[in-house]
C-alpha positions, -999 to 999 in steps of 0.1 A, spaced: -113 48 -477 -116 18 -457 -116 22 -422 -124 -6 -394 -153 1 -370 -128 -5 -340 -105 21 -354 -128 49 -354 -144 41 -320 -112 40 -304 -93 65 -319 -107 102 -322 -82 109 -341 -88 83 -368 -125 99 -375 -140 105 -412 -158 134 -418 -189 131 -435 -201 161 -459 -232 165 -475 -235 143 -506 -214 115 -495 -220 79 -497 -212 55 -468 -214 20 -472 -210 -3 -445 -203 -41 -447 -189 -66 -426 -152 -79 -435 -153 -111 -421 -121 -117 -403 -109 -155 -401 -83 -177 -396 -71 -216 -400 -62 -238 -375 -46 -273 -381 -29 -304 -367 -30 -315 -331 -59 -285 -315 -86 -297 -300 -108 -286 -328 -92 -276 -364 -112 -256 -389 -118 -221 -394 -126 -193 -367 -139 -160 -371 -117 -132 -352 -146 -118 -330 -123 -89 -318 -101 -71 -337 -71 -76 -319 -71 -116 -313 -39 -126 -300 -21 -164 -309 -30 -170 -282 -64 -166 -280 -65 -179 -313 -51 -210 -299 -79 -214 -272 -106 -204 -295 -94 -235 -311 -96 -258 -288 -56 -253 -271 -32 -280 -278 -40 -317 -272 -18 -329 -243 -17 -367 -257 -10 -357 -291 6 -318 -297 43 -310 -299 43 -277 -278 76 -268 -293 65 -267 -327 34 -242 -327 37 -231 -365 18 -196 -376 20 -192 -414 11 -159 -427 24 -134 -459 44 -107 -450 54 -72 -467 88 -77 -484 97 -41 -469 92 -48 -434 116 -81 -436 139 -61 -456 137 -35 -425 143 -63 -402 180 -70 -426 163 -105 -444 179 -111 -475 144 -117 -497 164 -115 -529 153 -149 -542 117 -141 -541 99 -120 -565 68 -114 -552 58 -85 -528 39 -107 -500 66 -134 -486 53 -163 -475 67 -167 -438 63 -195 -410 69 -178 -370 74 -211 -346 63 -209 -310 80 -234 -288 55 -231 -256 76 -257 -237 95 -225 -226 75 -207 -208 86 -168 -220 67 -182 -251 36 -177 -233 39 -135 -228 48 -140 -265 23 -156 -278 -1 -133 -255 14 -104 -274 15 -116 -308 -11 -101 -324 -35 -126 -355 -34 -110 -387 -66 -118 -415 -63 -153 -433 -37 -164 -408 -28 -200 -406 -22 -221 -374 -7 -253 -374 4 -274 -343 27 -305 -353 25 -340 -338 46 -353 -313 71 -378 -326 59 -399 -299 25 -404 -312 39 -413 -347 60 -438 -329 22 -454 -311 6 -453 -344 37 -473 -359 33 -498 -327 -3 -499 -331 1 -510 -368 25 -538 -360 2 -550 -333 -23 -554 -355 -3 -571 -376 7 -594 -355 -25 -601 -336 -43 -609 -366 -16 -634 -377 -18 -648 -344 -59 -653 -350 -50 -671 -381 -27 -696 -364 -52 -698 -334 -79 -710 -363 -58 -731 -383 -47 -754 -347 -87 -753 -339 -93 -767 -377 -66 -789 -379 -72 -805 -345 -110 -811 -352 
């Protein structure tokens, strides 16, 4: 039986007996997840409590970056038991695998999102990903054409100082 360390210290109940001749082996599971896109730091994070919320998960990471994060599109992707979203009424006919692959989307411009996201508890191997605000695609698209046409301008500049010399 595998039993986390948090588990038995916080629940009595939850306790293993140990007779004579058994063998106890204890390792660390090391508990991570991902985090993506527009945080202030992406990489991977190791869970350092066994009930790390989004989000914590989110500040261990660095929060969102106010220049460049869409706050209504904070993505968690994660695999989830067919069972409980058949309990939930999902149709998962069309997939044949027992771990779904589902995305949960925090929108934290509203801001009941942040008791929810407070409550929502990180599972292992879980995935965060904050999207970009279509403004900042827009800048970058500027920023190309600007640079476009500030180097075309250079050459003009150098051809009138050639031509006139």
């Amino acid at each position: 039986m595998t039993v986390a360390y948090n588990t038995l210290s916080g629940s009595p109940r939850e306790n293993i007996y140990v007779q004579p001749g058994d063998t106890i082996f204890v390792n660390r599971d090391r508990r991570t997840f991902l985090a993506f896109g527009a945080t202030g730091q992406s990489g991977r994070y190791d869970f350092d409590d066994s009930n790390l919320s989004l989000g914590e998960a989110l500040a261990k990471a660095g929060g969102l970056l106010d220049d460049k994060a869409e706050p209504r599109a904070v993505l968690l992707y994660r695999t989830v038991d067919r069972s409980l979203l058949t309990g939930l009424g999902i149709d998962t006919a069309h997939f044949t695998s027992k771990e779904i692959p589902v995305i949960f989307r925090a929108n934290l411009r509203d801001p009941a999102a942040f008791f929810a996201v407070q409550k929502f508890t990180m599972q292992n191997k879980d995935v965060i990903y904050v999207s970009t605000a279509d403004a900042v695609e827009l800048v970058k698209f500027l920023t190309i054409v600007n640079s476009i046409t500030s180097s075309t301008r250079d050459i003009v500049d150098t051809h009138d100082t050639l031509r006139n010399n």
